[in-house]
DRENDRENLUM-530506 format. One record per residue (C-alpha): residue number from 0; y, x, z. Coordinates in steps of 0.5 Angstrom, whole numbers. Layout:
DRENDRENLUM-530506
REC  resi      Y      X      Z
REC   NUM      Y      X      Z
...
end
This chain:
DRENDRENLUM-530506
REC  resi      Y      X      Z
REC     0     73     -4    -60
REC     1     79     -5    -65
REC     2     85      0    -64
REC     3     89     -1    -69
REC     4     91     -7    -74
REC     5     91     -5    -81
REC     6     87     -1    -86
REC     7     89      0    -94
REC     8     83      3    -97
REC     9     84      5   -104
REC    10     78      4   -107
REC    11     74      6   -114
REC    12     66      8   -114
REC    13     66     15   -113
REC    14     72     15   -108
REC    15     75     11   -102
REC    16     82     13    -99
REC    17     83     10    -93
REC    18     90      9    -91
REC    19     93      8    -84
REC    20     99      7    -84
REC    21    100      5    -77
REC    22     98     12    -76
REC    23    103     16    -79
REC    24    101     14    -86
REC    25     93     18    -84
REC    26     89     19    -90
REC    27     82     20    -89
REC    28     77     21    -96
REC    29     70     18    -96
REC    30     67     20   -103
REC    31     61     17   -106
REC    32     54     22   -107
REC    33     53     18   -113
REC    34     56     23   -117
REC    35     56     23   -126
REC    36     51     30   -124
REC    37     47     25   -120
REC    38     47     20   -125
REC    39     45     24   -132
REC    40     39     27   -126
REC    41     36     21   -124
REC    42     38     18   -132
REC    43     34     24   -134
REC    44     27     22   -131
REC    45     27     14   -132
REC    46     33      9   -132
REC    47     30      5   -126
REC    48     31      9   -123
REC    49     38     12   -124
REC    50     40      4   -122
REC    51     36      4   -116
REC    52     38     11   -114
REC    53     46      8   -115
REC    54     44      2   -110
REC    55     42      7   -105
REC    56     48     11   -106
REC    57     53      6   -107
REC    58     50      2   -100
REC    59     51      8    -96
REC    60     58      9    -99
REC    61     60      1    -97
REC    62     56      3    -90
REC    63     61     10    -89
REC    64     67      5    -90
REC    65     64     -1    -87
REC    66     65      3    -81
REC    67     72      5    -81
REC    68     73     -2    -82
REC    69     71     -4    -76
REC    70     76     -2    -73
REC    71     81     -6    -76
REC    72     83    -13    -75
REC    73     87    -14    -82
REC    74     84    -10    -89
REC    75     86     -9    -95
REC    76     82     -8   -100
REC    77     85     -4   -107
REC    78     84     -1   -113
REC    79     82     -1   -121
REC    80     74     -3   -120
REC    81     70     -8   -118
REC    82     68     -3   -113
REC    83     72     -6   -108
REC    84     69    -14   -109
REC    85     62    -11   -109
REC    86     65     -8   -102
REC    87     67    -14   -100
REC    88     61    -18   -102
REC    89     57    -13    -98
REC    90     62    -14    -91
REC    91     60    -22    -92
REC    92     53    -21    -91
REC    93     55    -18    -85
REC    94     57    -22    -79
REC    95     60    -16    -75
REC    96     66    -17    -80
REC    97     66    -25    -80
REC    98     74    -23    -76
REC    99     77    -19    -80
REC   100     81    -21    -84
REC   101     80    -17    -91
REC   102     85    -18    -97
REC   103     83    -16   -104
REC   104     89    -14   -109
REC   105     87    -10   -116
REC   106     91     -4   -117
REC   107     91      1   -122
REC   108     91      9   -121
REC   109     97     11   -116
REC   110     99     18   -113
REC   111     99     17   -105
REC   112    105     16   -105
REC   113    105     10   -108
REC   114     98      7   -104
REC   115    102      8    -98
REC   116    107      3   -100
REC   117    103     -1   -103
REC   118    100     -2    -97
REC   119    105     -3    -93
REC   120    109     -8    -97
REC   121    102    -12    -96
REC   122    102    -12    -89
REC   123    110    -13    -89
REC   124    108    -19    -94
REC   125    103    -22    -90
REC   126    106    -21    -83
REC   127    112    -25    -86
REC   128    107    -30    -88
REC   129    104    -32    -81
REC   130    110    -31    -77
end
């Protein structure tokens, strides 16, 4: 069931802010347990495993956001890593996004206040462009 229209999440490995601004601008975290501790820890004991433990965790950092996404028609994706075409490529996969529509913009690091904006310019943007 979808409730609401749009979803910005700003995105890098370790963290997602999600950010609804059609509700008054909540902001929701989902961090990833692939934390730098977590990293030299499996490092420590071989190299495979540290890439296969970064898979796991980063499989159950998309499936946390996935979630949320669902309940969404529009979505933006943003941020300054790939994370957020890894996402992407990980949703495609899945047909229970196959109607959403998802956007991807890189953007560098910005203060909250900043995200919001950018998320609503984008969904003025696009609303404009399908009117």
């Amino acid at each position: 069931m979808k409730t609401n229209n749009n979803l910005g999440i700003w995105m890098d490995h370790s963290t997602a802010n999600l950010i609804d601004i059609n509700s008054n601008n909540e902001c929701r975290n989902i961090d990833s347990k692939f934390t730098s501790e977590t990293k030299e820890e499996a490092l420590y004991r071989s190299e495979s495993l540290m890439h296969n433990k970064r898979q796991q965790m980063h499989e159950n950092f998309y499936n946390k956001i996935g979630t949320q996404i669902l309940k969404h028609k529009h979505v933006l994706l943003f941020g300054p890593t790939n994370a957020k075409v890894e996402l992407h490529n990980s949703l495609n996969k899945d047909l229970h996004f196959k109607d959403i529509r998802i956007d991807i913009e890189s953007a560098d690091k910005m203060t909250q206040n900043e995200k919001e904006a950018f998320v609503r310019n984008h969904f003025e943007k696009s609303r404009k462009g399908s009117d």
